[in-house]
N, C-alpha and C positions, 0 to 999 in steps of 0.2 A: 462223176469224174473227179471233181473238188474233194472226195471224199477221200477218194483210191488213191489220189497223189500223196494228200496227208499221212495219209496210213501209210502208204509206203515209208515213206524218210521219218514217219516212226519208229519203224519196224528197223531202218535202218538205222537209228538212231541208237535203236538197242542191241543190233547185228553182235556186239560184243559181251552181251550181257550174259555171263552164266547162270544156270536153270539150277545150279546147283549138282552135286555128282562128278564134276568132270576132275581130270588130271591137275593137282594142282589147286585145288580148290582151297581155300583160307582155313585155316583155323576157327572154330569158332567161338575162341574168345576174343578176335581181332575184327569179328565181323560187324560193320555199323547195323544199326538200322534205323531207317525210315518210314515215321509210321506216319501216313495223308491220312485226314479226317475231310472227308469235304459236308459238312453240316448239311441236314432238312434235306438228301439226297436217297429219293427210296431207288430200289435196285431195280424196279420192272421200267424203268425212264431211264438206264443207259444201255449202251451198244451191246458190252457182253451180257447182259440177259435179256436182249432179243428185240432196243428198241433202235428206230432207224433216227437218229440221231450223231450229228459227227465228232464220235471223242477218241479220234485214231489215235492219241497216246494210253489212255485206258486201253485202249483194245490190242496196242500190240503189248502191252503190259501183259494182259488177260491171256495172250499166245503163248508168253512165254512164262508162266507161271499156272496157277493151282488157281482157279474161280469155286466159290464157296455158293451152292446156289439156296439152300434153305438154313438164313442167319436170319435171328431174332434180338431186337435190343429190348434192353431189359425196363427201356422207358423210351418214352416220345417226344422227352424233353430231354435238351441235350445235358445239362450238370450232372444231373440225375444217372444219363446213359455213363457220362465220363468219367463216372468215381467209379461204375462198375469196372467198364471195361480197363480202366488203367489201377484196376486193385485187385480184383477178381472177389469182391466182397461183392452180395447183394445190398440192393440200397437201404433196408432199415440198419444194418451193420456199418454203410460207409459214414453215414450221418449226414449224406447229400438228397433228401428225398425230394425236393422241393426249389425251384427257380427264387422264391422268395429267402434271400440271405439274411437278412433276420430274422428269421424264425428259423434257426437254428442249422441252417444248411448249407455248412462247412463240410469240407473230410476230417473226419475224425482224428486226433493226435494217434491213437493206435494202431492206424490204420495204415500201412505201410506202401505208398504207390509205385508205380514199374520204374516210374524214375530214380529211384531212391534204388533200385535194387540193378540199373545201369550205370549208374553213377559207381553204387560198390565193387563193379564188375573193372573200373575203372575207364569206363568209358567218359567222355566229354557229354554233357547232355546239354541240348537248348531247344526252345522250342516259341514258335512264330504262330501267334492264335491273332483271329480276325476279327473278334468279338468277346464280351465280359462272361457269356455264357459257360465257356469256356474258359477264362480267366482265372487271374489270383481271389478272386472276392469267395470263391468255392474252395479254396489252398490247394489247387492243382500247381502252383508253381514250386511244391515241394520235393526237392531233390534235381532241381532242374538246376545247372551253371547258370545257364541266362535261361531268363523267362520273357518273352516279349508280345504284351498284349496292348500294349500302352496305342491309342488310336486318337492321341489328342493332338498330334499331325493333323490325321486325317479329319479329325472335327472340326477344328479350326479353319481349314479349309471351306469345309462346307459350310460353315459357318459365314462365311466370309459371301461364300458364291451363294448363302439362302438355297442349298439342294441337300438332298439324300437326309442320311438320317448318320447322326454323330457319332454312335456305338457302333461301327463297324466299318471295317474297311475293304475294300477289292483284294480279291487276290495277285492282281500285280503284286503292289507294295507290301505283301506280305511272302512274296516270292523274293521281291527284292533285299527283303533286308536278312530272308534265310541265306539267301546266293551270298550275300558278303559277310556273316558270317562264316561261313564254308570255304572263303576265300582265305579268310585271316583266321581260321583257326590252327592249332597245334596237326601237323599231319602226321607226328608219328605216333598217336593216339585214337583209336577206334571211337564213334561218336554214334549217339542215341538220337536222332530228331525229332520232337512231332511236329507240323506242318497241318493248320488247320486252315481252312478255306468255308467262308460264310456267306458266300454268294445268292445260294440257292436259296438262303431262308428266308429271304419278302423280297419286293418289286422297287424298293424305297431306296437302292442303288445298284447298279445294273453295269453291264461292259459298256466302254465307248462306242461313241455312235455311230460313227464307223462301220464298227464288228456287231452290235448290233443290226441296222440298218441291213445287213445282209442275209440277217439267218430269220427277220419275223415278218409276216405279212402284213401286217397292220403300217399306217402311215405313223411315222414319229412326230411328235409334234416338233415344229420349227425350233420354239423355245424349248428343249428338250431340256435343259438342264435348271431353265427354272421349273419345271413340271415336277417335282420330286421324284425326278427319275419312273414317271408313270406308276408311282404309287398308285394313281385314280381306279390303274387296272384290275385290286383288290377290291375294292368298293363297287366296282360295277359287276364282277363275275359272282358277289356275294347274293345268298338267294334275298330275294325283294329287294335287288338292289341293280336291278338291269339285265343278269345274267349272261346275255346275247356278249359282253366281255372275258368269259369263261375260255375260249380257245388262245387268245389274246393272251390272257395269263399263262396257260399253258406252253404256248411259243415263247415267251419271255421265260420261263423256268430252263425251258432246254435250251434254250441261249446261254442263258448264265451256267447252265454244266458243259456247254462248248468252251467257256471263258474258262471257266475251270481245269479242261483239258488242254488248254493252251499253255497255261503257268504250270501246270503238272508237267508238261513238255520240256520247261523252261529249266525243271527243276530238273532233271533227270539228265538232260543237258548239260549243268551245272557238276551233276555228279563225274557224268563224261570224264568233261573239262577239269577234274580235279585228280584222276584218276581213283575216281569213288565207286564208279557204279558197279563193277562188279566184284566187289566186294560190299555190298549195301543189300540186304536182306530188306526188301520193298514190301509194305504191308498195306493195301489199301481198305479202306473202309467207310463208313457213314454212321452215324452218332443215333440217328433216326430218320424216316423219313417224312412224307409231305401229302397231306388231303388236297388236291387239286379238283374237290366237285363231287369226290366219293361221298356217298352216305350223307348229300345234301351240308358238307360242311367244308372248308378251305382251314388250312394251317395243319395246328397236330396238337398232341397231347391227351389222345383218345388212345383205344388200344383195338383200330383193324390194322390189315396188317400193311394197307400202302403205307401208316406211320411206323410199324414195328420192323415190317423183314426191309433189309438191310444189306449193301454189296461188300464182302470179304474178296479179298486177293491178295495170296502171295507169292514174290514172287523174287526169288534172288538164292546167296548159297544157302545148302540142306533144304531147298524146295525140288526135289526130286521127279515129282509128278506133276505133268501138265496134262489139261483139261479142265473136269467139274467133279464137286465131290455133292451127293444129292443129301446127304445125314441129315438133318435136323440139328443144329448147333445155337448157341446161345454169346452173346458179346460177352458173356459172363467170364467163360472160357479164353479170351482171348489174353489175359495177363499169363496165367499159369504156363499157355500155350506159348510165349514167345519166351520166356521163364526157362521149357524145357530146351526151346528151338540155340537159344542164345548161352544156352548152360549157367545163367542167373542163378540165383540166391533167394529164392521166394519163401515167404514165410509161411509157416504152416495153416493147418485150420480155413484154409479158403474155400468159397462156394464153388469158385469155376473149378474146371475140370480140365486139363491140357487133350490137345487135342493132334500135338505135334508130331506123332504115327503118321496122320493121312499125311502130312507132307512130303513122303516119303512112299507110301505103300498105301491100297485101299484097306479096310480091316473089314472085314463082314461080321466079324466077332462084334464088333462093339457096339449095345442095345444104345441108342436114343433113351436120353434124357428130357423129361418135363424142362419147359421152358415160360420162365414167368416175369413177368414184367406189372409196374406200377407208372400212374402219376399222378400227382395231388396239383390242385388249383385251389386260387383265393375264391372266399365265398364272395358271391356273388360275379364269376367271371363273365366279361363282356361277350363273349363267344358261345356261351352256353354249356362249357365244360363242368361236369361232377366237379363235388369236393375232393373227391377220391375214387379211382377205378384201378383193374386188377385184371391181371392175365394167365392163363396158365394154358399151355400148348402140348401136346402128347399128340404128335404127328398119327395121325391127321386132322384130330378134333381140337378144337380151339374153344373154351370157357371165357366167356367178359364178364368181370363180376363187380358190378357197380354198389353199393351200400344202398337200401333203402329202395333197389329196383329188381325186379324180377334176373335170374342169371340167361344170359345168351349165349347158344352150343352152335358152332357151325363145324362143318366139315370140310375146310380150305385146298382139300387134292377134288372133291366135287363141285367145291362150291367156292373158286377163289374169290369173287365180290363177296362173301361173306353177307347174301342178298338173303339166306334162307335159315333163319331161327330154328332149330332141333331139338330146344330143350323141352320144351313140349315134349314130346315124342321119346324121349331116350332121358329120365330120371336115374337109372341106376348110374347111367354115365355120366352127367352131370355133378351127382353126390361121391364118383369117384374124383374126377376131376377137380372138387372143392377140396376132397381132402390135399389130394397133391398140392394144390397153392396155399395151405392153410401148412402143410408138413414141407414148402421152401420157405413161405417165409413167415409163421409164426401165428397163431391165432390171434395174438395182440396187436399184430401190425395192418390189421386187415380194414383198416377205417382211418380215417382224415387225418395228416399232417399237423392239425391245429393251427394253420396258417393263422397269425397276428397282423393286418395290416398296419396297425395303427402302429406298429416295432421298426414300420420303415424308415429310412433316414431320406433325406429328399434326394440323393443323388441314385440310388438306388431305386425309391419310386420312379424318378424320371428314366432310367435305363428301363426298366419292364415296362413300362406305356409306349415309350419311343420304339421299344421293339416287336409290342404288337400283345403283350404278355396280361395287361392290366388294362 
């Protein structure tokens, strides 16, 4: 019943939002957009793909726009995913392979990102990230007016109260300080947002206790805020390490996507009250997702698909078509794609492929492309992850191709745990499938990063350990 009222004055909330097509509809070189990233968010844990979880602003979002049901990020790490998707370069091309920023994992000076090609467009660009992952330290702040990742508020803070962890902030205050800029910015200029939100990615800071307290079974402890925000919860669901805390985790994650859909509300809200939102082409997504106990392992940076596939939605003017689009799509695509939707200025020679038709029309015409994805890790990671692994996808069959270990084929339309190993059994399809990821992304590129730890600088070391990375 809590659910249905939510939902409702959701839905009411957007009562005025055009789907796009109608009488009157914007120009689209005046149209904003807003693109939500909500970080370590896989798609089969919220509402529109079918979990019981309450995120009524996502879902009337999801009514009145275009759900994307088979997207692939091109990494499990988020810097890595964000050069792609905001270049439409794959990652040996963008120069972001790898979370460790000394060892060379910058965006590339030739590399030209969607902000940079909104800003030409003459739109206002700024964008509100809740974590370094995501940040300037990678040169995502290029082509943005304001860039806002700065979280030394928010560390100081904790710092202060001995809780959470310093490199990141709630999505409150990072709703808060997009809302005021959106108040004070120029209104008779079109504007580009991104809007990232890091909630979902550990247990090391969580919603108030409150809002908590309502949606998890487990008792909170008294002292909640000196408990590191139930970090513990990690350590005990890990295997040999109690396990029996595994569901616990689990409700604490879809808690933190409830918080999430709460400031998404806020924002959209926001747009309302500005008279934004319908004229605001709404793009929703996730960077990567999250191992919650699959395949005996917690976090990400592997290549099944609870960290690869990935929720798309758009939804606002020239999104003509509502429902689900079933293709096979890549985050690769999604620069080119908004590129077409926004009539941008994109630069030639790109990997992705626009994909701005479906929003509009189904196409039966159009063959499914391989989808490949990478991530490199420090030698010797605490976790147990490769130096190096590698993905290539041709719906239905799925290739893992780790350096130094036998290749893994699954079939994810029979087999979505991804529980039953094929390659055995089907070699010519395996030897086609290498070729495919060997012809996206390079014969040379098919092995280790070269990670250097000893190139780190200490504030950098200390960001990748406090976040769970080192």
């Amino acid at each position: 019943m809590r659910w249905a009222r939510r939902r409702t004055l959701a839905l009411m909330a957007l009562a005025a939002f055009s789907v796009g097509g109608s009488c009157g509809a914007p120009e689209v070189q005046d149209v904003n957009l807003l693109l939500v990233v909500w970080d370590t968010t896989r798609a089969d844990r919220l509402s529109p793909y079918g979990h019981a979880v309450e995120l009524p602003h996502l879902e009337a979002l999801a009514e009145r726009g275009l759900v994307f049901d088979e997207v692939r990020s091109v990494s499990s790490l988020t810097p890595v995913s964000a050069a792609s998707f905001m270049s439409g370069h794959l990652p040996p091309e963008t120069g972001v392979r790898t979370l460790i920023v000394n060892a060379g994992a910058a965006l590339r000076d030739d590399v030209s990102p969607l902000a940079e090609w909104l800003g030409a467009s003459g739109r206002e660009t700024a964008a509100f990230v809740s974590a370094p992952p995501m940040g300037h330290r990678y040169g995502f702040d290029r082509g943005f007016d304001v860039f806002d990742d700065d979280v030394t508020a928010n560390a100081e803070h904790l710092r202060r109260e001995k809780v959470g962890n310093a490199y990141q902030r709630r999505a409150d205050e990072t709703t808060d300080r997009a809302l005021d800029w959106l108040a004070a910015r120029d209104a008779d200029a079109p504007f580009g947002m991104l809007l990232h939100y890091f909630d979902a990615h550990d247990p090391s800071l969580v919603p108030p206790r409150d809002f908590l307290a309502e949606r998890v079974g487990f008792p909170l402890p008294p002292n909640l805020d000196q408990q590191r925000h139930l970090v513990e919860l990690f350590d005990g669901a890990r295997p040999g390490r109690g396990g029996p805390r595994a569901n616990d985790l689990r409700e604490l994650y879809d808690a933190e996507l409830e918080y999430m859909d709460v400031q998404l509300g806020r924002m959209l809200t926001g747009l309302e009250a500005a008279g934004e939102l319908d004229n605001t082409l709404i793009v929703f997504l996730a960077d990567h997702g999250e191992s919650l106990g699959q395949h005996d392992f917690w976090t990400h940076g592997l290549m099944w698909d609870e960290q690869l596939r990935v929720p798309l939605i758009f939804a606002g003017p020239g999104v003509e078509r509502t429902g689900r689009e079933e293709l096979a799509l890549s985050l690769l695509d999604l620069a080119p794609t908004l590129a077409e939707a926004l009539a941008l200025e994109a630069p030639t020679g790109l990997a992705g492929r626009s994909f701005a038709p479906l929003l509009t029309a189904p196409d039966p015409r159009r063959a499914p492309r391989p989808a490949v994805a990478e991530a490199h890790h420090a030698p010797g990671d605490r976790t147990g992850r490769p130096e190096a692994t590698f993905m290539v996808f041709a719906d239905p069959f799925k290739l893992i191709v780790t350096p130094g270990q036998e290749p893994e084929l699954y079939d994810v339309s029979a087999d979505p745990g991804e529980l039953m190993d094929l390659a055995a059994t089907k070699p010519k399809l395996v030897q086609a499938l290498q070729a495919m990821l060997t012809a996206e992304l390079g014969a040379g590129n098919l092995a280790g990063a070269g990670i250097d730890l000893e190139a780190l600088d200490p504030e950098a070391r200390s960001m990748l350990e406090t976040l769970g990375y080192l």
